[in-house]
N, C-alpha and C positions, 0 to 999 in steps of 0.2 A: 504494500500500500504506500503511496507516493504522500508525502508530508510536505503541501505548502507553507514556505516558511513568508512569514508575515515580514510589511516591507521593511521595519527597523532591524527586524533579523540578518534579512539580503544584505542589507546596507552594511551590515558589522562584519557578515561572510565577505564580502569583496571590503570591505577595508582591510581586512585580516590578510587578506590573499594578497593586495596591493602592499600590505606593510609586509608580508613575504618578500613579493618581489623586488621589494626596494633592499631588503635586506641582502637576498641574493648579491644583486647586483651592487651593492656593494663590497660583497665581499669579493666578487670578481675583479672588483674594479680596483682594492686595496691591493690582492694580489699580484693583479700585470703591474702597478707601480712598484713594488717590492723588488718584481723582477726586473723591472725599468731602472729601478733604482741605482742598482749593480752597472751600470751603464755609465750612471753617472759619477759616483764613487770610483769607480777604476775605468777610465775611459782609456782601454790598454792599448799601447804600442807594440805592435808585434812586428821584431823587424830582421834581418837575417844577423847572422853574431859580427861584430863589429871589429874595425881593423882595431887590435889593440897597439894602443902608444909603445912606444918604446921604453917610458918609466912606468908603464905599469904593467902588472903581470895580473895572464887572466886567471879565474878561481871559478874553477866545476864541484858543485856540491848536489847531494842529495836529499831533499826531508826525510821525514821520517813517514811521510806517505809517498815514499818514491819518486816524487816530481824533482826535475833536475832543477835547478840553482845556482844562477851566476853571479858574479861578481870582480870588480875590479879592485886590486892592490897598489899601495905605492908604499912601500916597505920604508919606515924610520929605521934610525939608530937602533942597535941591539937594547933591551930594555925601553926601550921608547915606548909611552903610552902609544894604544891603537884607538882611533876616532872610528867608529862604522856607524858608519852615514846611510841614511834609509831615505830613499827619493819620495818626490812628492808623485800625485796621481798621473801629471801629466809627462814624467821623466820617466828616462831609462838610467840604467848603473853609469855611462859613458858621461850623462849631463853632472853626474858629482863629482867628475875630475875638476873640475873648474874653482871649485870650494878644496877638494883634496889636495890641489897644488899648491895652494895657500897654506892651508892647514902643513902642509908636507913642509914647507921653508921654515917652518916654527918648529919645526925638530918630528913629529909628528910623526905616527903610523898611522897609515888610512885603507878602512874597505869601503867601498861603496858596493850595498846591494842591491839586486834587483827581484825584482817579484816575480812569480809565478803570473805568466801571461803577459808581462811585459817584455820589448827586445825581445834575444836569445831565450829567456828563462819560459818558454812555452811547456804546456803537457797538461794544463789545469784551467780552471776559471778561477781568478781574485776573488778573494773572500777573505773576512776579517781573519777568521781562523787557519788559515791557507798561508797571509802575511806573517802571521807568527811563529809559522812551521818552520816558512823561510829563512825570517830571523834566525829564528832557535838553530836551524844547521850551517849558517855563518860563525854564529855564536860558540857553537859546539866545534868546529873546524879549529878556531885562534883557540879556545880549549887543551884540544889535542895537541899542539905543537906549543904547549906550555902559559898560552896569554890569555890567564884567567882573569874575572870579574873585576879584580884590583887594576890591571892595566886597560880598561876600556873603556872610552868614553863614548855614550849612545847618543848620536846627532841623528834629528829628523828633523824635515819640512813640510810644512801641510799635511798630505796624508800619512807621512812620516812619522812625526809626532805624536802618530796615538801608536805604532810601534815601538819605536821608541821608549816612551811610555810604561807599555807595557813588560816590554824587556827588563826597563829600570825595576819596576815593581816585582818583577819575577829573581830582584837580582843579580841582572848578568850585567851589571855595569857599575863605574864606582861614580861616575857621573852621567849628566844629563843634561844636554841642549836641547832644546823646542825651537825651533823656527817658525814662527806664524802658525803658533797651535790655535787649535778649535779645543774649545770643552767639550763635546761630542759632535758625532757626525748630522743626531738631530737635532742637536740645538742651532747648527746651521741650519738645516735644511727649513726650522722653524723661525729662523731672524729675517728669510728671506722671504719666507711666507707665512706669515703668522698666521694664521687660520686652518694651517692644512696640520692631520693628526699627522707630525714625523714622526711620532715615535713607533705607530701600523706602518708606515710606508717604507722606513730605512732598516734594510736587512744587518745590515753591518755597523754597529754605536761608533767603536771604539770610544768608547765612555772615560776619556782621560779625568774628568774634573771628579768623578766617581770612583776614583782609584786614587787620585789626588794625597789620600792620606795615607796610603801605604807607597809610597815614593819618598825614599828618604836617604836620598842621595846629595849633594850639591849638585843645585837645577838653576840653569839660565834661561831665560826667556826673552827673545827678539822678538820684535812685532811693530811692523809700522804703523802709526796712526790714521794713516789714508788706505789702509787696507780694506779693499774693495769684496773681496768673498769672504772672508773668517773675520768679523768685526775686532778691532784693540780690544774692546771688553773681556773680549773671551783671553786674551793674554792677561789680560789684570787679574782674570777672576780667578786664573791658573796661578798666576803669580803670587795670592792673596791665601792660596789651598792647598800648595805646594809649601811645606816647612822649608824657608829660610833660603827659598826662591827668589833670585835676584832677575830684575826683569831690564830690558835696555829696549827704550823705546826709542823708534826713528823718527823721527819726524817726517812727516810727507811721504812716508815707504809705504808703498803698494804688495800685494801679495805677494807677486813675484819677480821686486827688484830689489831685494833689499843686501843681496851682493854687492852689486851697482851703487845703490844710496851709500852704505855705510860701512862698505868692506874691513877697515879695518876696527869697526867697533865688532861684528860679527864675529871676524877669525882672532880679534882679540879675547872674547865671550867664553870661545869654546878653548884657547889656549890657558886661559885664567880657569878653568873646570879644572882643566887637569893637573895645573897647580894645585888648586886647594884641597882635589881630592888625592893628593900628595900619590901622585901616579908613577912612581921614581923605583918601583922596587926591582931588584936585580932579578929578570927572568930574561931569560936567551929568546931571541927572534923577535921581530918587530912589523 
């Protein structure tokens, strides 16, 4: 027997049914951003391996989920601290030479790594937890050939910085430089767009200001005040949550000149790290 439902009934059944499909479709719609997302977070270069310099030697490592891992060297002084430098989203390992060469005149050991999916380092898709693998078998590499935690200083830029970060936190490092860090990846994507839920649409946090208090290394923080995608605030507010975190602002630095603007307040930044975090201990290779 067929039950006509009275018209406030109908009315509640199709509202019900239309707050379904709104539901639905936003969860679709949350979805393909998530996965959009990754697009924009790691907008990867993938390019064939690169002539290497003649002062630098290249470095083939393996994670620990088997994806290969490159990197560029410029070998310091025996015992010399080592700087391993983590690129920003839109670099490959070859764009840190230009900082490493710097760093390198100041007595300095330098890696520059490269991610999974970018350059040479292909075999995977970028992801937050993918980047730290990366780290971690760079990390584990100067390890093995003696240059533990005490001799390393963890330099990042942009998307650097939440590696970085977390390396610091995991301690494999005895300092820390930030380059135009961000507090997370959604408090960007939320400064830019203040109405849109980043925190459903960004697969990847790297939640540095969240970790913030378990980093307790001697930390530097650059950041321009005309920085156009990672606002100053977000340096200050790292600066202000990080114990005993010294911050050098540029004046007029944009996100991504601040080599150019203030080069030698920068490679003086990270050279003064590895002073204070008294980087001098007698171990072989550099």
């Amino acid at each position: 027997m067929l039950v006509r439902l009275a018209p406030r009934s109908r009315f509640v059944e199709r509202a019900c049914l239309a707050a379904i499909a709104t539901a639905i479709a936003c969860v679709a719609l949350v979805g393909s951003a998530r996965i959009a997302s990754r697009r924009f977070v790691f907008p990867a270069r993938r390019e064939a391996p690169p002539d290497v310099p003649d002062d630098a030697e290249a470095v083939t490592l393996r994670a620990r989920d088997g994806v290969p891992v490159h990197a560029l060297r410029l070998r310091g002084p025996a015992a010399a601290p080592v700087v391993v430098y983590f690129h920003t989203n839109r670099e490959t390992m070859v764009d840190g030479l230009t900082l490493g060469r710097a760093l390198a005149a100041r007595g300095l050991g330098v890696l520059c790594v490269e991610y999974r999916g970018y350059g040479a380092s292909a075999g995977a898709e970028a992801c937050e937890d993918g980047l730290y693998l990366d780290a971690e078998a760079a990390l584990d590499a100067l390890a093995d050939e003696g240059v533990g935690p005490a001799r390393v200083v963890l330099v990042g830029a942009s998307l650097g910085t939440g590696v970085a970060a977390e390396m610091a936190r995991r301690g494999r490092g005895a300092a820390l430089a930030l380059i135009a860090p961000f507090t997370s990846i959604p408090d960007v994507v939320a400064d830019a767009a203040r109405f849109a839920p980043a925190g459903l649409l960004v697969r990847d946090a790297f939640d540095t200001l969240g970790k913030s208090a378990e980093i307790r290394v001697p930390t530097g923080i650059v950041h321009g005040d005309a920085d156009e995608i990672v606002p100053f605030w977000m340096g200050e507010r790292l600066a202000a949550s990080i114990a005993g975190a010294h911050l050098v602002r540029v004046a007029g630095g944009h996100h991504g000149d601040l080599l150019l603007c203030a080069p030698d307040r920068l490679v003086g930044e990270i050279a003064a790290l590895a002073t204070r975090a008294r980087l001098d201990r007698p171990h072989v290779g550099g």
